[in-house]
N, C-alpha and C positions, 0 to 999 in steps of 0.2 A: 486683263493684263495686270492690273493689280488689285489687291482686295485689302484692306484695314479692319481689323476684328479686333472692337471693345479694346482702341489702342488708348492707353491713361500715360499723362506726361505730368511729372511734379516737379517742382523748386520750391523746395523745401518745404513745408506743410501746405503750401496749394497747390494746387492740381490742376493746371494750364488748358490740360486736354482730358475731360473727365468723359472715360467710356465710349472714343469715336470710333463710328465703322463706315467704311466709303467702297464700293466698287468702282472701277471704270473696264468698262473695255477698249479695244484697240478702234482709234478711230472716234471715238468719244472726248468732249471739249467740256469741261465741268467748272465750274463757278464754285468758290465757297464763299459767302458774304457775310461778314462781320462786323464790327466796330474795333478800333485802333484800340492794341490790348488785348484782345479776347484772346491769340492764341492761334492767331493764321499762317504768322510767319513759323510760329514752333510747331504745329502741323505740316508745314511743308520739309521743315528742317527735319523732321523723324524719319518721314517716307527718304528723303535722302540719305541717312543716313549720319547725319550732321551732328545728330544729340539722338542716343538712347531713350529707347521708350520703359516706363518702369512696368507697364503692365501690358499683356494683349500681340496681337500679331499683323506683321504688314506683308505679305506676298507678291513681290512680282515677276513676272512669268515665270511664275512658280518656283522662284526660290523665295526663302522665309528672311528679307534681308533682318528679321531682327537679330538673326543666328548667325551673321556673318562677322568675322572678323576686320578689323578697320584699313586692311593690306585689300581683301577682296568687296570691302566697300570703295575703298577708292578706285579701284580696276572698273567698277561696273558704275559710279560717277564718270568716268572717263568714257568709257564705252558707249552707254545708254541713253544718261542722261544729261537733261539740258537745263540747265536754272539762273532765271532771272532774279537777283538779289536786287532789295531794295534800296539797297546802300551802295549800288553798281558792283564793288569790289576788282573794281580795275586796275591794275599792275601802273602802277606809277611810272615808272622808267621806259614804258612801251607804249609805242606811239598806237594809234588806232586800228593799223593794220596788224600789226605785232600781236594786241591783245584781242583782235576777234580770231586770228589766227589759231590764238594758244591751242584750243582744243585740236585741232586739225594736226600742228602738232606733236601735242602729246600723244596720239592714234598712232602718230607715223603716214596719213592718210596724205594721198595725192592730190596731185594741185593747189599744194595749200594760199599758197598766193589769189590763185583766180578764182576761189571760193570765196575766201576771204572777202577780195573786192564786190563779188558778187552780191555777198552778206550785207556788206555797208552800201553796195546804191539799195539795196531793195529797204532801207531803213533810211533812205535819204540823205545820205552822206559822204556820195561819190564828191569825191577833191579832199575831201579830208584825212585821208588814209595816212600821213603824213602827220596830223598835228597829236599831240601831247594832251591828257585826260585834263591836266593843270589847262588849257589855252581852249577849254568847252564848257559850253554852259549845262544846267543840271538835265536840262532833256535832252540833249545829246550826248551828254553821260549816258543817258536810260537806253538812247538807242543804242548804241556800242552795246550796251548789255545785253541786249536782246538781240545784237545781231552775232556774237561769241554766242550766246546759247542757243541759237537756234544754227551756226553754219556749219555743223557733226550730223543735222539731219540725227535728232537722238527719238529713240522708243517712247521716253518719257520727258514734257517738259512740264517742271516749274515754275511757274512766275507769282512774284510776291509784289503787287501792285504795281506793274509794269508800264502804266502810265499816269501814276502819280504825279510826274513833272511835266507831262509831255501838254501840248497845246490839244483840242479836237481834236484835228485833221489830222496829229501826228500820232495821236493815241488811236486814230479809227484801222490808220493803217499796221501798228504794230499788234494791234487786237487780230486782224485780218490776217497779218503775216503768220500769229500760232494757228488761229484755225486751220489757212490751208496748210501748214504743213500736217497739221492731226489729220485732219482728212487725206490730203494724197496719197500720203505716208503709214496711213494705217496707224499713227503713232496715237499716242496718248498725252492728254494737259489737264492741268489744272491753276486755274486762276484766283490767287487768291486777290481779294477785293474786298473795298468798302463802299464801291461804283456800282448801286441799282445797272447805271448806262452800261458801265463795260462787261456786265453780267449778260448783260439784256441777248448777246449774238452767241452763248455758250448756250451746249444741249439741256444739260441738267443744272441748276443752279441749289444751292443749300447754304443754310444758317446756322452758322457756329457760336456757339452761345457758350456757358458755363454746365449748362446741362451738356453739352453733346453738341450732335448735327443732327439738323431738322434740311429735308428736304422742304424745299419750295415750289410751288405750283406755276 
């Protein structure tokens, strides 16, 4: 579903992502593990489309998104994919319901109301639908993120420490929440992490370093 071939990312004479290549197939839950800095989030940010890669190729379902232009990159953000940002990036002025909504949406896609609520009890936050991003604390910021990205049911999710803020129990179930849907869904994720633990329930996990990605055993 998607492939990364010797993708190189720079800011200005360093080289962020020097030389990465990744497969996933459909159905596949992949970990990338790192240290804060190495270059996880601008990894996730290229496959979206988010920042230009300076060298190499990203494919998925066989389009070359590094050839696309930024009209038919956002078309196929909207469509496809699902991504948890680690900085939430939630619409201030929209209450909970409003902003897990957005994607659903921007589709034009049905029921968006009763997905929507659907989204936020399965993230723990039925009654909340109502309050304002300002009137939440920062793990239930996270969930709201995770439950906007994940209620499109998208091809490809994602997530860039997605349970940074969250308690255990809150993180076991958000963790749980991407698997099944990659699995039911036939979809695809990628996790990035600094969490041995939240790696620990993904198929394949690998180490991003300043070299590259190194598969992990």
């Amino acid at each position: 579903m998607l492939k990364l071939s010797n993708v190189t990312k720079r800011f200005g004479a360093r080289a962020v992502l020097n030389g990465v290549s990744l497969e996933v197939a459909a159905g596949e839950y992949v970990a990338v593990l790192g240290e804060s800095g190495i270059g996880k989030s601008t990894l996730l940010n290229v496959i979206a489309g988010l920042e230009p890669v300076d060298a190499g190729e990203i494919v998925f379902e066989e389009r070359p998104l590094h050839r696309l232009d930024d009209d038919a990159l956002s078309l196929l953000r909207r469509e496809k994919l699902g991504f948890v940002f680690q900085a939430f990036h939630l619409l201030p002025h929209l209450d909970v319901e409003q902003n897990v909504a957005l994607p659903l949406v921007l589709k034009n896609s049905p029921d968006q109301k009763l997905r929507a609520r659907q989204a936020i009890a399965s993230v723990g936050l039925a009654g909340r639908e109502a309050s304002m991003p300002r009137e939440l604390s920062g793990g239930e910021l996270q969930r709201v993120a995770v439950a906007r990205a994940l209620v499109g049911e998208p091809r490809l999710v994602l997530a860039d420490e997605p349970t940074g803020n969250l308690d255990p129990e809150n993180a076991r179930q958000v963790l749980l929440l991407i698997k099944d849907l990659t699995k039911q869904k036939g979809a695809a994720a990628i996790l990035a992490t600094h969490s041995e633990q939240a790696a620990a329930g993904c198929d394949r996990r690998y180490r991003l370093t300043a070299e590259g990605l190194t598969p992990l055993g």
